[in-house]
Structures are given as structure tokens and as C-alpha cells.
ZAMARGU-4260 file (C-alpha; in steps of 0.2 Angstrom, whole numbers, plus 5000, padded with zeros to 4 digits):
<rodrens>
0) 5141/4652/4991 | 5131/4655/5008 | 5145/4666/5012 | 5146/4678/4996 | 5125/4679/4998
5) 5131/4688/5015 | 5140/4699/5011 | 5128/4703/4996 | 5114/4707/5010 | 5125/4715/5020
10) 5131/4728/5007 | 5111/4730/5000 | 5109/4732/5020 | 5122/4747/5020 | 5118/4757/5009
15) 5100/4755/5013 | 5107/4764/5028 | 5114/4777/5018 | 5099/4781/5008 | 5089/4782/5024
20) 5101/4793/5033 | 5104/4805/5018 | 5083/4805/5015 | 5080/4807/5034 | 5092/4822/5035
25) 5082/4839/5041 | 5079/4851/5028 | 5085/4870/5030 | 5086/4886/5020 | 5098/4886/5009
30) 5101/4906/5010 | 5092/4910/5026 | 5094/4928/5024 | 5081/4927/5007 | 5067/4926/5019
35) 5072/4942/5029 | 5078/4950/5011 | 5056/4944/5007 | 5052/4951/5025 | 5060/4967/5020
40) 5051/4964/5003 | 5033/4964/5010 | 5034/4977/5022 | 5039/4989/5005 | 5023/4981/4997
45) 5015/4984/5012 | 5016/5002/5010 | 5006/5002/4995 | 4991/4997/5005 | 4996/5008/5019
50) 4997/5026/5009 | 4981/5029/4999 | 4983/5033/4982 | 4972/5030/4967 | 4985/5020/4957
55) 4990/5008/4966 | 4974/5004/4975 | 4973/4989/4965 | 4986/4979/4957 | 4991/4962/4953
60) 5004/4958/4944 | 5011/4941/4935 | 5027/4936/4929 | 5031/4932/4913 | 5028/4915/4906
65) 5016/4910/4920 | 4998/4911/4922 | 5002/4912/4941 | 5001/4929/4951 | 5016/4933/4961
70) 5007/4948/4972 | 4987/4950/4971 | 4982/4969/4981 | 4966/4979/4982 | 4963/4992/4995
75) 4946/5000/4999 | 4947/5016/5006 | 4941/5035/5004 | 4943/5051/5015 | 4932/5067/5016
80) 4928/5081/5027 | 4915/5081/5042 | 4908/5098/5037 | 4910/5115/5030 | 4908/5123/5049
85) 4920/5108/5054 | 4936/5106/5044 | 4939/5092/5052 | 4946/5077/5039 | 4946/5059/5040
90) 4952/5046/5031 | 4955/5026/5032 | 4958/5009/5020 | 4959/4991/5024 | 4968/4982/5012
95) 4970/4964/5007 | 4988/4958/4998 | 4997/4939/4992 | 5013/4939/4991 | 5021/4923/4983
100) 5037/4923/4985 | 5047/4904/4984 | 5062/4901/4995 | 5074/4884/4991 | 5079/4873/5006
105) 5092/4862/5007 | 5097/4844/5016 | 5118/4843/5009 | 5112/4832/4995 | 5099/4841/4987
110) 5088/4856/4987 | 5069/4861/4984 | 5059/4874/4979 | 5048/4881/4994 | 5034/4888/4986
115) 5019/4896/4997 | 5009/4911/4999 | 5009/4926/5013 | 4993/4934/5016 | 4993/4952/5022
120) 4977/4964/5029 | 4979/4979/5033 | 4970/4993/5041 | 4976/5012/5039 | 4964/5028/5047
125) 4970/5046/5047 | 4964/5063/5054 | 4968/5079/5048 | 4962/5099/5048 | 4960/5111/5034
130) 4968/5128/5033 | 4960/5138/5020 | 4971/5149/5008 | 4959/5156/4995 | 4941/5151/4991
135) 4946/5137/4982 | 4960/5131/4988 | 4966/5122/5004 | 4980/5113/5013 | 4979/5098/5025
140) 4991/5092/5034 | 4987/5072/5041 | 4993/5060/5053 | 4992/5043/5048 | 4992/5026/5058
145) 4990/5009/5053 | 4991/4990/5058 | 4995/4976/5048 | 4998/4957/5049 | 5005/4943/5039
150) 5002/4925/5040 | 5012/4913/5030 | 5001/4900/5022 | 5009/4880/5017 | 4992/4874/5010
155) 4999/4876/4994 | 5015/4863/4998 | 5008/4854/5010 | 5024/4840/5006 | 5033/4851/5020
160) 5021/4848/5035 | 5025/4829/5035 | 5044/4832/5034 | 5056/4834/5046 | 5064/4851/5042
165) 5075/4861/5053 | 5068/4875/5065 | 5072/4890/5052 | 5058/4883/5041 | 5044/4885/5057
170) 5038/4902/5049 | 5031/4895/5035 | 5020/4884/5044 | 5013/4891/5056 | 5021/4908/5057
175) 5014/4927/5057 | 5022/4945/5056 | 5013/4959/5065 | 5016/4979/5057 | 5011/4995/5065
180) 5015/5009/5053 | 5017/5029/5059 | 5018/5042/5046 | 5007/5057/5039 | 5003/5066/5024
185) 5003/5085/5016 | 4988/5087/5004 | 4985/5106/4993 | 4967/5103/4986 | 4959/5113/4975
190) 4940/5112/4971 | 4927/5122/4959 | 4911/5118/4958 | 4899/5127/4943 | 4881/5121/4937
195) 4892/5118/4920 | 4906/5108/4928 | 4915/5103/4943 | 4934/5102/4944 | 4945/5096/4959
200) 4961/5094/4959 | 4976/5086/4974 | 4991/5087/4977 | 4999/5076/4991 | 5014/5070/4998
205) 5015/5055/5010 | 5027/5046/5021 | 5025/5029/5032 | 5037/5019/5043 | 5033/5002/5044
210) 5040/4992/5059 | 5037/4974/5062 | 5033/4969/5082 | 5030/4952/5090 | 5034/4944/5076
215) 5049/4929/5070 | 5066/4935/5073 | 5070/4929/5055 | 5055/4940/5048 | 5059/4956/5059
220) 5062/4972/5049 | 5056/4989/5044 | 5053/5000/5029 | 5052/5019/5026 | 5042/5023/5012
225) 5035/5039/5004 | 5023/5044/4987 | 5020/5059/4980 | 5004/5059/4968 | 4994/5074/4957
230) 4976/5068/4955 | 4963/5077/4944 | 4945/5074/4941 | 4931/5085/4930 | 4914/5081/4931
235) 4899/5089/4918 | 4882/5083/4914 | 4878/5072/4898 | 4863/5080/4894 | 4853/5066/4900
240) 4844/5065/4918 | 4842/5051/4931 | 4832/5048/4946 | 4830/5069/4943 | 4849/5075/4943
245) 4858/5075/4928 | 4870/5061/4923 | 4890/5065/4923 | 4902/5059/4914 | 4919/5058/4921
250) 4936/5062/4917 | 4951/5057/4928 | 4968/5057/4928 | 4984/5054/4940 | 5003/5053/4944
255) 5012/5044/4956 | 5028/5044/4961 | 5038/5031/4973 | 5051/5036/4985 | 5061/5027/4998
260) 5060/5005/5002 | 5045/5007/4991 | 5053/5013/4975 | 5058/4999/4961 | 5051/4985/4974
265) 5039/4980/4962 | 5047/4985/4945 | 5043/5003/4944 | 5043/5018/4952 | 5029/5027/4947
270) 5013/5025/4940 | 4998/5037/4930 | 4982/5032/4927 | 4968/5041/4913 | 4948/5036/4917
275) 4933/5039/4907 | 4915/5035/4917 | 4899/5039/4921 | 4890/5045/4940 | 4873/5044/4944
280) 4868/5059/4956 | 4853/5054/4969 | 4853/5068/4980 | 4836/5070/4975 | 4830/5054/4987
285) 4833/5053/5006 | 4846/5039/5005 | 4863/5039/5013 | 4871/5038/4994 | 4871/5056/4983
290) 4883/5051/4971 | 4890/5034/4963 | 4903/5034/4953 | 4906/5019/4938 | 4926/5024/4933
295) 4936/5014/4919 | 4953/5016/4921 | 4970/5013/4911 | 4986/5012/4922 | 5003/5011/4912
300) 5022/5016/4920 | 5039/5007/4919 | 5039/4989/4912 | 5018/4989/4918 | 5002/4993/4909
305) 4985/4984/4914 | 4967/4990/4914 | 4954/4993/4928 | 4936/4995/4936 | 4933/5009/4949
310) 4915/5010/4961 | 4915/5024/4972 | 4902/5031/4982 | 4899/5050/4991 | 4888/5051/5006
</rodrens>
């Protein structure tokens, strides 16, 4: 009898063993080349923030079925010209992103979602000249620069810090990727301005390679990306007048399209955009702001349609 109690323990003992060994066992990727596959992802993303243009300045997107967003954006940015005596143009945008992709991981025995955030900002500045071709019309060529980084972010599955996990999973904790982008763009504005109403009208073309540096091996990559976009705006008094200037209404329209890693990354490849607003000119006071602008925008394109709230200001 003591004997069979034994051998009882002894088996309970074993697989004890067992259980411990399979549970202690380190967690990896179960397809390591997703995260590079998301790297690549981001970077395309990326260029979103890093080319300005009017529709995709703020997006956020959410699959279907979930109340969770899988990428949150919004870039703040402008561009103008230093004078009329100097043609000398600059531009810049800083930009904000989340991406949320979810990886699966693996010990032999059984595998588990990964889920966590990556957090991008990213800054972009350009300098350009314009080269009159009629009295209203001009063409800008522009070099663009920008920087970027990406932290991953386990706050939101903390159960992975306090495991033991193999040493392809050490991005996600404490882990960054560093962009630097190069590119430039092509711009053909078009502007007339009448006591009765003002139109401007561009047309622009723009290209960026993103490269990551000093950054994880396993999240190294690159993406070439370009956009062309057609961006219209008419501006005429309401008949109404504030702070001495009369008060506009706005009317604005535009199209983008995506080229390159950037095209399809998010579901579409192009976007338009209709707005109706109002701006409040006061030019009449010696404050830095002429103009501000209140713009409601719709946005529609493949598979995507939302609606929006535009502020702009002109100094």
C-alpha cells in the first residue's frame, strides 16, 4: 500500500515537471518576418505624415466589428511664401500616428496574441522658389527633409514584461525605430484674387524615401512613396461683416492620389475631399492672425468615407 502511494507521488511529481517545463518554456514569434512585413507597414504609413496633403492630414481608421482604432494620424502643417519681392517658399508639419498592429508568439505548445501599440512623430520642413509663368500662375519646385521615430509601447499587454520570452520579442518592450526621409515635390499654383472672390487652385506631385537608421535589425526597412493631389479653394464674402472685413464663406475641394509602398497600404489608393466653411478676416487689427479659417470637410475614396473639422490660420 505504502508502495503504490509512491509511485502515485512520484507520477503527480512528474508531470508536475512537465507542466513546469512546457509553461517555463520561452516565448518567440511565431512568424518573425510579420514584424518586419509591420516595419515595412509603418514606414508606408509614415509617408502619409511625411508628404503634406489636405486628405490625409487626419485620419483614423477602425476595423470592422470593433470599437478599437487600428491607426489614429493627424499632422499639423502649412506652407507659404516669405514675400512677393522674395519668392522664397517654406513649408513644414509635425505629425503624430498609432499604429496597432498584433503579432502571435509561440512556445511549441501554444500561441498568443501580442497586442500593442507603435507610436510615431514625425517632423517634415521644405524649402522651395517660385518661377513665375504668367500673372497668375506659378511653378515651385521643393526639397523636402524629414525625421521620424517610433517607439513600441507594451502598456497595453503588460502580461509580456513578467515572462520569459526569447530575444526577438525585445523590440516590443523597450524598442525604437529611427526614420530620416529625403524627397521633394513639383507644385503649379494658380491664384486670383477679385473684391468679388478669390480662387487658388494647386497642383503638386510629391515623392519621399523613407529609410530606417540605428534602429532593431528585425524592424530595419525602407519605403518609397509618392502622391499626386489637385486642391481647389473659392472664397467670397456673405454679405455680413466682422471685426470690419467681410465674412467668407468657403468652398473647397480636392484629389489624391497614392503611388508606390504607399498605395493600397491602408485600403485605398486615393482619396477626395468636398468642404463648406466660414473665414473671419482680421487684417483690420495689428495682431499676427489676418485670416482664420473654420472648414467642414467630407472625405470618401475606396472602401473609406468619414467626416472632418479643419482650423487654419494665415499670418
Amino acid at each position: 500500500m505504502l508502495g503504490a502511494k509512491w509511485g502515485l507521488g512520484l507520477l503527480v511529481l512528474s508531470v508536475l515537471q512537465l507542466v513546469h517545463a512546457a509553461e517555463s518554456k520561452s516565448f518567440s514569434l511565431k512568424d518573425r518576418q510579420s514584424v518586419k512585413k509591420n516595419a515595412d507597414a509603418v514606414l508606408a504609413v509614415m509617408s502619409y505624415s511625411t508628404i503634406l496633403d489636405l486628405a490625409s492630414s487626419n485620419l483614423s481608421i477602425q476595423q470592422s466589428g470593433s470599437e478599437d482604432k487600428s491607426l489614429v494620424m493627424s499632422q499639423l502643417g502649412g506652407g507659404d511664401v516669405i514675400s512677393d519681392t522674395i519668392p522664397l517658399y517654406l513649408e513644414g508639419a509635425i505629425a503624430y500616428s498609432r499604429f496597432d498592429p498584433t503579432f502571435v508568439a509561440s512556445n511549441g505548445t501554444e500561441t498568443r496574441d501580442i497586442p500593442l501599440k507603435w507610436t510615431a512623430v514625425t517632423g517634415t520642413g521644405g524649402i522651395g522658389w517660385d518661377f513665375p509663368l504668367s500673372e497668375n500662375w506659378v511653378v515651385r519646385p521643393i526639397f523636402d527633409f524629414s525625421l521620424g521615430k517610433v517607439v513600441s509601447d507594451l502598456r497595453v499587454a503588460n502580461w509580456w514584461v513578467n515572462q520569459k520570452a526569447d530575444t526577438d520579442l525585445n523590440f516590443f518592450q523597450d524598442g525604437s525605430m529611427n526614420m530620416y526621409g529625403l524627397g521633394g515635390a513639383l507644385m503649379f499654383d494658380y491664384e486670383l484674387v477679385k473684391p468679388e472672390y478669390e480662387v487658388d487652385v494647386e497642383f503638386r506631385f510629391s515623392a519621399m524615401h523613407l529609410q530606417t537608421f540605428k534602429s532593431d535589425d528585425l524592424v530595419s526597412g525602407s519605403a518609397d512613396s509618392q502622391t499626386a493631389n489637385v486642391w481647389a479653394r473659392y472664397r467670397a464674402p456673405t454679405g455680413v461683416s466682422l471685426l470690419q472685413r467681410p465674412l467668407r464663406y468657403v468652398l473647397e475641394a480636392s484629389h489624391s492620389r497614392y503611388y508606390g509602398d504607399q498605395a493600397g497600404v491602408l485600403g485605398f489608393d486615393y482619396l477626395s475631399t468636398v468642404g463648406l466653411g466660414l473665414e473671419l478676416d482680421s487684417s483690420a487689427y495689428s495682431i499676427i492672425v489676418t485670416r482664420t479659417r473654420l472648414v467642414a470637410r467630407y472625405m470618401f475614396g475606396p472602401n473609406v468615407s468619414g467626416f472632418g473639422m479643419g482650423l487654419a490660420v494665415s499670418f
